[in-house]
N, C-alpha and C positions, 0 to 999 in steps of 0.2 A: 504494500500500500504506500501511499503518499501523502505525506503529511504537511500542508503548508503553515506556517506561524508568521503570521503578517506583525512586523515592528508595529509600536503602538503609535495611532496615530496614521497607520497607512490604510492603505485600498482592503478591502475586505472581499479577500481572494473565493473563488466557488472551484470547488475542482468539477471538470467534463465528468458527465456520465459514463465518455466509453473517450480513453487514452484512444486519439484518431489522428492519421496523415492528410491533410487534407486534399485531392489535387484535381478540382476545379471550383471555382466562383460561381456562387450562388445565384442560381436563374430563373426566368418564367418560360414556363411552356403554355399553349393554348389548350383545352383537354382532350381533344381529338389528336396532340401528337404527341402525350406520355406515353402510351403505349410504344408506335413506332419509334420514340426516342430508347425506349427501353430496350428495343429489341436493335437496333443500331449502337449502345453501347456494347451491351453484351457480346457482339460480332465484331467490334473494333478493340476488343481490351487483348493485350496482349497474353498467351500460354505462358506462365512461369514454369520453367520446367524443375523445382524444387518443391521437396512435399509440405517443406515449413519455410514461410517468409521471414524471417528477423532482420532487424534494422536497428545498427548501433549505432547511439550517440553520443559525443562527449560531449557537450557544453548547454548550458542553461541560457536560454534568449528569452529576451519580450518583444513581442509584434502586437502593433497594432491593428484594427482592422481599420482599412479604406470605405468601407460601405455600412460603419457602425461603431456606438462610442466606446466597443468594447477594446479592452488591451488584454494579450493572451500571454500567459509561461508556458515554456515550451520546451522541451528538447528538440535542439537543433544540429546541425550539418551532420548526418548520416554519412558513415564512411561509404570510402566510393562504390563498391560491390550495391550497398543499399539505396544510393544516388543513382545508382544506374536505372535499378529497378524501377522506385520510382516515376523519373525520367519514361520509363516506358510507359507506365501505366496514364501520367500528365498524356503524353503524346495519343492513345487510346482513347482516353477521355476528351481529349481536345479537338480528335476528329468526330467523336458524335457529336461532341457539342455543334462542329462545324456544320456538320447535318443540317441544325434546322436554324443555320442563320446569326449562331450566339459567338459572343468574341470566345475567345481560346485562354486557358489561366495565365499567368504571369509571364510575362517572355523570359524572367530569370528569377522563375522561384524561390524562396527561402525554404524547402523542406523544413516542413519539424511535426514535431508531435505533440498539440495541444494536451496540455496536463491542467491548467485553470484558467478562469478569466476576472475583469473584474471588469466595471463602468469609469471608463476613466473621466469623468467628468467632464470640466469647463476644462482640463487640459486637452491643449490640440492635438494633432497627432504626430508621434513621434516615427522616423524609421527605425526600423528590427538594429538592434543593437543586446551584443553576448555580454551576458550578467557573470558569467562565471566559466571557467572550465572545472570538469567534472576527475576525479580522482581516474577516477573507470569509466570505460563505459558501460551505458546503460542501455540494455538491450532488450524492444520492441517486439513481440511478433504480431505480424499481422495475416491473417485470415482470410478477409472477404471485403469487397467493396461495398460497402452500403450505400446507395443513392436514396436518398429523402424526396417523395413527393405527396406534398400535402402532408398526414399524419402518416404514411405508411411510408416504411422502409423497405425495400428493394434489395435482397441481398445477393453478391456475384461473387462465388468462391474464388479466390486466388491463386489454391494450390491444387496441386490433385493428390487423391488420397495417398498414403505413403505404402 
């Protein structure tokens, strides 16, 4: 588990319901093209050909988000093996996205792994900037893609069985 202790006086951190990679930017669809977007990402994500995904990280960042006043802790820059991967799956995701018309995520990602967030208030937004480097790393696995639309989650395994 993970335990945050915000100095006194500071942001009053929440940790994510589920440790997640994020890699595309939150969008609208019309409801006549979830389905087809569904079925178009699922045919663009790439085969990982390993039965378990993990993604190591060493260093602790804060990002904030562009589209909301929230500021996120994070594990961040994935050694390269796991940047790779990644990298795949953004590129997957970024051709369905291209499917029905929506921009593609970040041209130069920051990978990380949401661990909390808070409201950053009347503070503007700052760029991603590393809080610390990490003894070890701290190593991720991850599963399955989950795409959110509306309340229902969409899940696309990542590995195949071992």
């Amino acid at each position: 588990g993970v335990c945050l202790v915000p100095p006194a006086g500071g942001p009053r951190w929440r940790c994510v319901e589920n440790i997640h990679v994020s890699v595309a930017r939150p969008f609208s669809l019309e409801l006549q093209s979830i389905q087809p977007f569904l079925a178009a990402l699922e045919s663009h994500l790439p085969e990982l050909p390993a039965a378990r995904l993990r993604l190591s990280f060493r260093s602790l960042w804060q990002f904030d988000s562009d589209t909301s006043p929230k500021r996120f802790l994070a594990l961040a820059a994935p050694q390269r093996r796991g940047r790779a991967v990644v990298d795949a799956l953004v590129r997957g995701v970024d051709r369905a996205v291209g499917c029905f018309g929506r921009s593609p995520y970040f041209t130069d990602p920051h990978h990380h792994a949401s661990l909390a967030y808070t409201d950053r208030g009347d503070e503007g937004y700052e760029e991603p900037r590393e809080l610390r480097s990490l003894d070890g790393p701290v190593t991720v696995e991850v599963v399955a893609l989950h795409c959110r639309v509306g309340g229902r989650v969409n899940v696309f395994p990542l590995t195949r069985p071992a």
